[in-house]
N, C-alpha and C positions, 0 to 999 in steps of 0.2 A: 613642774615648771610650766606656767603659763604660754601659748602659745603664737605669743607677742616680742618671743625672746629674739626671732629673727628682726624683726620692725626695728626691735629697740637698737640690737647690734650695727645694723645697717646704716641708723638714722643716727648712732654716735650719743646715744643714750647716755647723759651720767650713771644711772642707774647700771650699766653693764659696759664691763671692762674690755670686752674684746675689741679687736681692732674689726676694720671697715675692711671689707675685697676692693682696691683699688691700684691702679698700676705700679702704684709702690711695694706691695703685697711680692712675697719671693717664693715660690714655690716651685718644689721639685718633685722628679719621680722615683719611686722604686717601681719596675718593673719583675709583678713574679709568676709571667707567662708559662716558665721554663719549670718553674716548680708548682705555684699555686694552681696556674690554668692546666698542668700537664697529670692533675690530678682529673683533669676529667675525668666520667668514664671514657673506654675505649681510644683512648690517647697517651700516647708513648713516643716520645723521640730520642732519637738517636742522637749519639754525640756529632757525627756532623751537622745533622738540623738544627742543636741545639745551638753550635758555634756559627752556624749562618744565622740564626735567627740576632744571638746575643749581638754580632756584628752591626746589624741592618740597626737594632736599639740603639745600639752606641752612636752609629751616624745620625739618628735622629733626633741624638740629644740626652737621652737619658742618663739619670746621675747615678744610679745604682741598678743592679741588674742581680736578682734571685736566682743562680744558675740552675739550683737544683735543692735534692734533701742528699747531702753525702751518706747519712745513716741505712741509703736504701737499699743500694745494690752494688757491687763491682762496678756494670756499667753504666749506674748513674755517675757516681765516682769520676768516671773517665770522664763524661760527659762534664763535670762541672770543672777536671783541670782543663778540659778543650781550652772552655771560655776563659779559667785564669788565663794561659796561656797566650791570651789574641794580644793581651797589651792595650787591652783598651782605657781608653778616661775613663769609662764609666766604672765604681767600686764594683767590685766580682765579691758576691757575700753566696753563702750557702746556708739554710735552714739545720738548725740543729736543736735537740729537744735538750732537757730540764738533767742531763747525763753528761761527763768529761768525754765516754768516748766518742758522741758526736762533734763533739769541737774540737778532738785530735782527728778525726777522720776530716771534719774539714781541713785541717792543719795539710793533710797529706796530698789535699788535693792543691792547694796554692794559692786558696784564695784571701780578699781582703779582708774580710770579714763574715762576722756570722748573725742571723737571726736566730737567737735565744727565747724558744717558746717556753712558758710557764703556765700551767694554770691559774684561773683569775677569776673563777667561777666557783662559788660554794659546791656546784654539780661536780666540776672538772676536778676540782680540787680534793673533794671527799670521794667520789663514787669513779673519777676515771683514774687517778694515781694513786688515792688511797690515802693521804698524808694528809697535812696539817697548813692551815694558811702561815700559822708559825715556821713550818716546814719549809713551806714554797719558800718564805722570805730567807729563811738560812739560804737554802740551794741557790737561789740567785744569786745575792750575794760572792757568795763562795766560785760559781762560775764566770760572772762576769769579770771577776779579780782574776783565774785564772787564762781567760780568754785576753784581756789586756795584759796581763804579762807576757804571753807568748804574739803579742802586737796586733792585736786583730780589732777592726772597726767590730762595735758592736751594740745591738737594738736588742733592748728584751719586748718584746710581745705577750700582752696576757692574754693568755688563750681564752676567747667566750665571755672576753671584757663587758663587752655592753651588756651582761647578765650579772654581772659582778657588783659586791655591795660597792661602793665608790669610797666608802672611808678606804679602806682595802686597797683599792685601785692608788690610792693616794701614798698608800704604806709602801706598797711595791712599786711606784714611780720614785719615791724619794731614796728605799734601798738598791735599786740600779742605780740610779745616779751618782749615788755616795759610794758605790762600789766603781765604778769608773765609767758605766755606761755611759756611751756618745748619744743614746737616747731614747724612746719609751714611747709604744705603739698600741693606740688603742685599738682592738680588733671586736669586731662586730661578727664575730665566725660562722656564725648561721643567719645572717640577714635579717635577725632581728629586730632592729630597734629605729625607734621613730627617731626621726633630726632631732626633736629636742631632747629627747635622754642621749642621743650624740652628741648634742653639743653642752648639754651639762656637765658628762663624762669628760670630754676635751679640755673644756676649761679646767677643770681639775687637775690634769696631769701636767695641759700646758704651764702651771706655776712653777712647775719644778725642774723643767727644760723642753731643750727639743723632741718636740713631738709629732711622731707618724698619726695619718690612719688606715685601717683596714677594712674596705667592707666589700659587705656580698648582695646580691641584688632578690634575694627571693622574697620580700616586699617589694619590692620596684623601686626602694629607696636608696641604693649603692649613691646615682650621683648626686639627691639631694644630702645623705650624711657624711657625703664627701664636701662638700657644699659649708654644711652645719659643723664640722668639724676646721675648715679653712678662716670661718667667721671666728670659733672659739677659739684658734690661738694654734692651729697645725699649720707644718710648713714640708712637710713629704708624706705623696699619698702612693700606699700601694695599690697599682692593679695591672692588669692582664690586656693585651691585644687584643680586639675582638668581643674584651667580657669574656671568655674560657674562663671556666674554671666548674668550682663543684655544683653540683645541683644547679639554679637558675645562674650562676657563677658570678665573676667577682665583675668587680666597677669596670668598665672600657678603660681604657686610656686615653684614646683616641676621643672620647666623647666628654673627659675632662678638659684635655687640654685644648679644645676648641671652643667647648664652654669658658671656661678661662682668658682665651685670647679675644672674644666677638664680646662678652658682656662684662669685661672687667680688667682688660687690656692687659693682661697677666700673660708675658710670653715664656711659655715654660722646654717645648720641642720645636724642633724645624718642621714646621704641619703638613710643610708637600711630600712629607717622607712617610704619610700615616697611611694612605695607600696603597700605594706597593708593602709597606708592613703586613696590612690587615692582609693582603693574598696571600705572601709570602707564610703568615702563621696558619690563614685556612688551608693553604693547600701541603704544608706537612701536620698537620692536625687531622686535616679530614673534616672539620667541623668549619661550614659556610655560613657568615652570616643572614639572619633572616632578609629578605628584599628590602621591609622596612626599617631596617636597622638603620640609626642615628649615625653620620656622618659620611660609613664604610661600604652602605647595603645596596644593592644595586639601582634601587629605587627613589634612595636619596637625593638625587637630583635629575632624575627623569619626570615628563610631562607628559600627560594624554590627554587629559579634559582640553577640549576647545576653548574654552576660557583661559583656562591656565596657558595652553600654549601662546594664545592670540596675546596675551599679556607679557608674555616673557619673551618674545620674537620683540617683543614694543620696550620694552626697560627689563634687563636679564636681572634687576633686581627684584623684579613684582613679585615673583612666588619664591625666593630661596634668601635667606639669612645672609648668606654667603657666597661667593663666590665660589663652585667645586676647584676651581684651579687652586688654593687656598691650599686643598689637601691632597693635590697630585690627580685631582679627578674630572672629568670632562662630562656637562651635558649631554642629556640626551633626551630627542623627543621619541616617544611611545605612540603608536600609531594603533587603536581597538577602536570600540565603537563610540567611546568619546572624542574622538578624533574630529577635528576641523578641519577648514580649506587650509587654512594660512597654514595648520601644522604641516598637514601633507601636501602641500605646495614647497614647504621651506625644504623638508627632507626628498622632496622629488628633487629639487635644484641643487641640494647637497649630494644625490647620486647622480648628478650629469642629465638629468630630463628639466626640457620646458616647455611645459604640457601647454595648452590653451584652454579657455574655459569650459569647454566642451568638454577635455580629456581629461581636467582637473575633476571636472563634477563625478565622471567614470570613475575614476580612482578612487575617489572620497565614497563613493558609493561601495564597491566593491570592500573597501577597507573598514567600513561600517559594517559591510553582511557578513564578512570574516568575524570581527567582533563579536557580534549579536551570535555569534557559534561557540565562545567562549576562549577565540585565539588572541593572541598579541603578533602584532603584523611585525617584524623584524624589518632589518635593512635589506634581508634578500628575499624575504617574502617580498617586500614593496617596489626591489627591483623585478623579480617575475610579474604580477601581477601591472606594472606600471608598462614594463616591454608589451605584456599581451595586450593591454587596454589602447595604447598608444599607438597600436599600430592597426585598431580595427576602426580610426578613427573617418576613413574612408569611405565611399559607397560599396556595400557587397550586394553579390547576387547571390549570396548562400548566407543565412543567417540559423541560429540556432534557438526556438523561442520556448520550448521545452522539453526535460528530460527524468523520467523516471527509470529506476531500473529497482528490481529486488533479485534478490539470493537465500541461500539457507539450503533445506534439506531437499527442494523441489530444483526444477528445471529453473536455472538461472535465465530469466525476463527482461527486457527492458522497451521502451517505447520515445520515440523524438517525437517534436512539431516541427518542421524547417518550415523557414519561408524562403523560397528557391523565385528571384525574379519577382517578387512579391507576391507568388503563390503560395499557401501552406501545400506542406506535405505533409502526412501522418504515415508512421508505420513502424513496426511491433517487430522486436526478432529476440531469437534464444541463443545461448551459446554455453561455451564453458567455464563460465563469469561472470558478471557483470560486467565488464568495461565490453567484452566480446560480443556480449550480447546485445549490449548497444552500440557498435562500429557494425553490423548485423544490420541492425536496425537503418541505421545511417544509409547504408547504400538502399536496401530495401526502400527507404525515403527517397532516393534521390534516383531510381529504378535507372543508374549508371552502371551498366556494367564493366565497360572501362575502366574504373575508377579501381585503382588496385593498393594496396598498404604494405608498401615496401618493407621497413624497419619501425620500431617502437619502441623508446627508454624512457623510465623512468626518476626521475631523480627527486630526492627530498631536500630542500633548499635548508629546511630546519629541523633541528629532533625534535621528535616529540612524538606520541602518537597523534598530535593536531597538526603535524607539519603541513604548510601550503607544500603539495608538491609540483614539480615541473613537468608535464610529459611532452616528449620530443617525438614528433609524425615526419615518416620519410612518404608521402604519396605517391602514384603514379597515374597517369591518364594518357593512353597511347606513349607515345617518345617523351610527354616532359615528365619530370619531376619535381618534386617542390616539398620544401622541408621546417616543419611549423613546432612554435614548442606555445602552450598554454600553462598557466597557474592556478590551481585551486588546492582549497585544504580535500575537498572530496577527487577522489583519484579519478573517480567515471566521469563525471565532466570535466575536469582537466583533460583527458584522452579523447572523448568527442568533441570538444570545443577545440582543439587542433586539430582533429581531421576535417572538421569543417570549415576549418581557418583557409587549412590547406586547400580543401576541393574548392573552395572561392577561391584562393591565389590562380590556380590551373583553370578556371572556367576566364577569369577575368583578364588571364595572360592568353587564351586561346580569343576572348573578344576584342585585344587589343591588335592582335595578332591579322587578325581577318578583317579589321576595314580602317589600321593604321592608329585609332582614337586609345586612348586613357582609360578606355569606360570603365576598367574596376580599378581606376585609380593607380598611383605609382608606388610599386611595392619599394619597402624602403630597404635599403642593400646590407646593412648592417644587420638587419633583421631575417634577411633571408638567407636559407641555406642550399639556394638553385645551385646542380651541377654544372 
């Protein structure tokens, strides 16, 4: 088929019968997180997860919910009557293969219905069950009649459809049907097939009723042949939370049905509930989605380019489609080395600082050299770094203008340059560290011997092994004390850069002290930790 078939469907083509996506359009979901996604690898839930999960679906709308495969285990079993049991609207179906005893084991479990797989693939059909496409079409038949008579909603599923000849597909839409099926799911099983052999296939099945589809993403086409399957004539798409499922896994949910609401006004779930869904299934899955995952991923509505920010502070529509609050999700700017004033202006005034130009340029600076190190500045890195930066905004009489230090298998080194009074000092010291070897160093620089290092903690503001950390200096100099904390992602200048902070606070509180004046400026109170 020509690759014009979307155009023509769209454009309302005589030529092609399908209908148009437009707000008239009804579409629902099967959700088969609980079975299809729970095929991961390394993913297994338990029947309480299963029935918080099936819950959080139902509040957000969904019209059918895959509990499980009853056929599998005891305690899948349990697990799928959890979910009969909640009572919820959404139909409670369990997956059952091409045998009666899977649809009495559903039977036992309580549910509403069943998904009836069959092969549908000349592969599946000869080489994985062994039988006959004549076969397949008896056993259908024969199950489906038996699944309605014992009252069960029921979809037969051709297994590995989109490989399947399509006369075929047509033979086994029409004998479910005829057998009492409520309806016939085209399944794309291994992420095969381009949009337009999905929506050839669809069209085909869609003549003969209500039609599902199924697909999986390892072409990258799950949402366009969900797409191409909506246009030929589907009206319930199955998929998964997150995309979970097997190998590259099946369609999002979340990323249809936002698609669906923003470009074709199709309201299908309550969208601010897609959210908390998507944590809720990664964090009893274990599987997180990527950063830049479409809708859910933590990146989808965060900002760091300078541009982007300066544009979305100015109309929050400039860079995003949508609004995050749409699906329960809030903004956020990203502060590295694409960072701008306006971003890291906006996020200083969001954590209670109002810097001046001076302090803003310090910030943006240091938030830039953090970057170019290959970190992302957090909201608590930005609060460290903003408290240190904002408070050296003053005159000092002790400054810090460089610091090396090395370690490894020799005698741990290090060396400053202070400028003390606008004199440099130079000078070199060893210790059992780094950081030791240059607070060593420090005094050796500032040839104080007064100058004593009461206490010393460290804290890491963020994990990572990039974390900015915090260190905290208790000083002493004769009777006073004075108590300083710095940020950096490197720990040895974080540790010198507050004890220099600190021996400036005590030179400039002893010069205030001796002829009454300001000289090192007014330490700020919230900032300080004077006894």
């Amino acid at each position: 088929m020509s690759s014009t078939w979307l155009v023509n469907a769209l454009s309302g083509s005589p030529d092609n019968y399908a209908p148009t996506l437009d707000d008239t359009t009804e579409v629902s979901f099967l959700d088969t997180t609980l079975r299809d996604g729970e095929q991961m690898p390394g993913v297994s839930l338990a029947p309480d997860e299963k029935a918080d999960i099936a819950d959080a679906l139902d509040a957000a709308g969904v019209d059918v919910i895959e509990a499980g495969s009853a056929p599998t285990s005891d305690g899948e079993r349990e697990g799928i009557a959890r979910v009969a049991d909640l009572g919820l609207d959404a139909t409670v179906t369990s997956f059952a293969r091409g045998v009666r005893a899977d649809v009495d084991r559903a039977l036992d479990c309580g549910v509403d219905g069943v998904n009836l797989v069959v092969p549908a693939s000349d592969r599946h059909i000869e080489t994985k069950v062994g039988t006959t496409r004549e076969g397949v079409l008896d056993t259908t038949a024969d199950l489906v009649a038996y699944a309605r008579e014992h009252g069960l909603w029921v979809e037969v599923l051709g297994e590995d459809g989109s490989r399947g000849d399509l006369d075929f597909l047509d033979d086994l839409a029409r004998t479910a049907f005829d057998a009492g099926a409520d309806r016939v799911c085209y399944c794309d099983t291994v992420g095969a097939a381009s949009p337009e052999r999905t929506y050839e296939a669809v069209s085909r099945l869609a003549e003969h009723g209500p039609t599902s589809t199924h697909t999986h993403d390892d072409l990258g086409f799950a949402v366009a042949n969900v797409h191409a399957s909506l246009v030929a004539g589907a009206d319930l798409v199955h998929a998964t939370v997150n995309g979970v499922g097997e190998r590259a896994g099946n369609v999002a949910l979340e990323e249809v049905a936002v698609a669906l609401s923003e470009c074709y006004g199709i309201e299908t779930l309550t969208l601010e509930h897609l959210s908390g869904l998507a944590r809720q299934v990664a964090d009893a899955t274990g599987v997180y989605p990527a950063p830049n995952k479409a809708v859910v991923g933590d990146n989808a509505f965060a900002h760091e380019s300078g541009i982007h920010t300066d544009g979305t502070l100015k109309d929050e529509t400039m860079y995003e489609p949508y609004p995050p609050e749409l699906v329960g999700r809030e903004r956020r700017l990203v502060l590295g080395k694409h960072a701008g004033r306006a971003g890291v202006e906006a996020a200083l005034r969001d954590l209670g600082f109002d810097p001046d130009d001076d302090e803003l340029g310090a910030v943006v600076a240091r938030v830039k050299e953090l970057g170019d190190r290959g970190k992302r500045v957090t909201d608590a890195d930005l609060r460290a770094v903003a408290a240190d930066e904002l408070d050296r905004g003053r005159d000092r009489r002790v400054e810090l203008r460089a610091l090396t230090a090395t370690s490894g298998d020799g005698i741990p080194t290090a060396s400053v340059r202070l400028a003390v009074d606008g004199e440099e000092h130079t000078a070199a010291g060893t210790g059992s560290g780094p950081v030791d070897a240059a607070m060593n160093a420090v005094r050796e620089a500032l040839a104080d011997d007064d100058a004593r290092l009461d206490s010393y903690h460290v804290d890491a503001v963020t994990g990572g092994t990039d974390a900015v950390v915090t260190v905290e200096v208790t000083m002493r100099r004769g009777d006073r004390r004075v108590t300083v904390s710095a940020a950096d992602a490197d720990i040895t200048r974080a540790s010198v850069q507050a004890a220099v902070d600190a021996l400036d606070r005590l030179l400039a509180d002893e010069a205030r002290d001796d002829d009454g004046t300001p000289e090192g400026g007014a330490v700020r109170p919230a900032d300080s930790g004077d006894d």
